[in-house]
C-alpha positions as CSV (number, residue, x, y, z in Angstrom):
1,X,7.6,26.5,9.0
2,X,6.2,25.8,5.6
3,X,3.4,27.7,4.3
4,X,0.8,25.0,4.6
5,X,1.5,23.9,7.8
6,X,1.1,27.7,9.0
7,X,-2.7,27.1,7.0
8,X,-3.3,24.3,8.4
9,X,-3.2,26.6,12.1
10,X,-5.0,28.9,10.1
11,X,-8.2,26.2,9.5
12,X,-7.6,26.9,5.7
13,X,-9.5,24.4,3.5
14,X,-7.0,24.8,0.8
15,X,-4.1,23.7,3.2
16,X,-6.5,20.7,4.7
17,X,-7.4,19.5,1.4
18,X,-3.9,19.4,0.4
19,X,-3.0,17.3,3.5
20,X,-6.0,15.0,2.7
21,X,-4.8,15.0,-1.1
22,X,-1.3,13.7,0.5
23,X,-3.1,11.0,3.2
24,X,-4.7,9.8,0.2
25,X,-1.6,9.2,-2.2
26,X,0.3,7.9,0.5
27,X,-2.0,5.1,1.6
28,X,-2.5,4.5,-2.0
29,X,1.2,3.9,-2.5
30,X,2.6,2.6,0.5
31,X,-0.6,0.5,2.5
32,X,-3.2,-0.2,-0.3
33,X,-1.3,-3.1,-1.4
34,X,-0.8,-4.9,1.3
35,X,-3.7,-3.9,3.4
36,X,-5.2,-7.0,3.7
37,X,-2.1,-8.5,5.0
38,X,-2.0,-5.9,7.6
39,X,-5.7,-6.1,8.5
40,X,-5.1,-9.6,8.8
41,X,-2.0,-9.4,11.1
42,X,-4.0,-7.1,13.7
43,X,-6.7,-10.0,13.2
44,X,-4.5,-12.4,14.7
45,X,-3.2,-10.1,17.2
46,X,-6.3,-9.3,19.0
47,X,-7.0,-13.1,19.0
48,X,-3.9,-13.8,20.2
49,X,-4.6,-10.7,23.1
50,X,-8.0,-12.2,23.7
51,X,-7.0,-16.1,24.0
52,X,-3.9,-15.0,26.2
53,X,-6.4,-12.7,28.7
54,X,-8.5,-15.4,28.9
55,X,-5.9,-18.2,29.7
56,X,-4.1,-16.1,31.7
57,X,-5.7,-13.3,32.9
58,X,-4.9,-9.4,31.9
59,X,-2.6,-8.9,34.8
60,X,-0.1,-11.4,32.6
61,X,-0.9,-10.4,29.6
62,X,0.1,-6.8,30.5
63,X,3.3,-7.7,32.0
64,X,3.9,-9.8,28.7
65,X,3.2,-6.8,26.6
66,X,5.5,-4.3,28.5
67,X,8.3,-6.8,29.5
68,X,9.7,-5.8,32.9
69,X,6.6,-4.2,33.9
70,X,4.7,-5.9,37.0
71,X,1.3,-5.2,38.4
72,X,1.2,-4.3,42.3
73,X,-1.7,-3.9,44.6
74,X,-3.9,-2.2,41.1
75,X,-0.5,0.2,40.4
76,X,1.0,-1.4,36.8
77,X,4.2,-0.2,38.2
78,X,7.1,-0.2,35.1
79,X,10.6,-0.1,36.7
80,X,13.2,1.5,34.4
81,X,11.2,2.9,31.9
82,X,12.4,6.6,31.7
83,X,11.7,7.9,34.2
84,X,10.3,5.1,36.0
85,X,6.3,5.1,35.9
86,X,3.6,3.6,38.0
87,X,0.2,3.7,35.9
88,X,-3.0,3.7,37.9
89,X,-6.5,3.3,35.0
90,X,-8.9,4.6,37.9
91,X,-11.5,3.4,35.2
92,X,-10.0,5.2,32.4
93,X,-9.0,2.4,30.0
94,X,-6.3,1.0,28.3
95,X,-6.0,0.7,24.7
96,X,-4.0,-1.4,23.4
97,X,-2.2,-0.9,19.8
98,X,-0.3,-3.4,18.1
99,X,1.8,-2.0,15.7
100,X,4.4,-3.6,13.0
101,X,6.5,-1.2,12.2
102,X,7.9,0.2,15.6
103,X,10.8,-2.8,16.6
104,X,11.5,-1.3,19.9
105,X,10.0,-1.8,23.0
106,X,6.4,-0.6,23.7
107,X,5.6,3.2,24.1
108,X,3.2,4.5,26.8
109,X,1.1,7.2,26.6
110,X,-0.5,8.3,30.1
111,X,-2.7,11.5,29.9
112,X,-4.7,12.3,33.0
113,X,-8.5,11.8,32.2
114,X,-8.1,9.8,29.3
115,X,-7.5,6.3,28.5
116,X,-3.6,5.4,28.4
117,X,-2.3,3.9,25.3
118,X,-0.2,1.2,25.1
119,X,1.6,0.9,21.4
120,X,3.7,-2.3,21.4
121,X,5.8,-3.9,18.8
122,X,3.6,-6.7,17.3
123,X,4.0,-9.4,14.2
124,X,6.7,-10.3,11.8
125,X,7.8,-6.7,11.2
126,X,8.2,-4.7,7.8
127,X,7.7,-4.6,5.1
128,X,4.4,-6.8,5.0
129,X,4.0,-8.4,1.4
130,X,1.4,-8.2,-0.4
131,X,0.0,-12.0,-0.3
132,X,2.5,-13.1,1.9
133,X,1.2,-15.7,4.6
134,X,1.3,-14.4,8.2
135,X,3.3,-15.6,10.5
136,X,2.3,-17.8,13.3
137,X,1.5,-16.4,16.9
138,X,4.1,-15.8,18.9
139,X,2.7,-18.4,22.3
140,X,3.4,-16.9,25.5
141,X,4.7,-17.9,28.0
142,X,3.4,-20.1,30.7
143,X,5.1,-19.5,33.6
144,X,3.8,-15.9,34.1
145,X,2.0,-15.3,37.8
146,X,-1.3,-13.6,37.5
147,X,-1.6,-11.3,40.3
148,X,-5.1,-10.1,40.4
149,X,-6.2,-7.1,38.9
150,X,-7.4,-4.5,41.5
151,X,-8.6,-0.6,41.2
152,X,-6.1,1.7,42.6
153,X,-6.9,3.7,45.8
154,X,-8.4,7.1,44.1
């Protein structure tokens, strides 16, 4: 393990400042310039989320974000995901998180006692361009049931 990684562990400010030193340089160099594309693509995203959830509903939505995913009596049950998972909120929350450069299907991340995370491939992909238009929303589909959304039995 490298040395600074080991100072990092350690809580060393020199190690941390380094890491910050190297955040730094690489937003500078890789998302600076196109950062306003980017802010605009998650712009158009959480529209896009928002319109969708209120057209039809955020039982649909969900399935549309995790294809092959399906709610079920409250239980947002996804069949061959490995291994196959049945996600109950309880309350807990569900963030959603768009991202452009992950092409594969969407991740889940389902800690106990905290709000799952759903990261999802989202927008025209990578590299954005500086000044390059965005692309249009992808519509969704219409013929998407809406089973309603129920808490699970605790």
């Amino acid at each position: 393990m490298p040395r600074w990684i080991r100072g990092l562990h350690a809580g060393d400010e020199t190690a941390w400042h380094t890491l910050h030193r190297a955040q730094q340089a690489a937003f500078e160099t890789v998302l600076a310039p196109v950062w306003s594309v980017v802010q605009d693509l998650h712009r158009e995203e959480f529209t896009r989320y928002a319109l969708t959830v209120a057209e039809h509903g955020v039982a649909a939505t969900l399935t549309g974000l995790a294809p092959g995913s399906r709610l079920h009596e409250g239980v947002w049950e996804w069949p061959g995901a490995a291994p196959d998972r049945d996600v109950c909120l309880n309350g807990r929350g569900l963030v959603l998180l768009p991202t452009f450069h992950h092409p594969a299907g969407p991740l889940l991340q389902d800690t106990p006692s905290h709000p799952a995370v759903l990261t999802y491939p989202a927008g025209p992909g990578l590299p954005p361009t500086a000044g390059a238009p965005s692309s249009p929303p992808r519509p969704w589909p219409r013929s998407w049931a809406a089973p309603g959304w129920t808490p699970c039995a605790s």
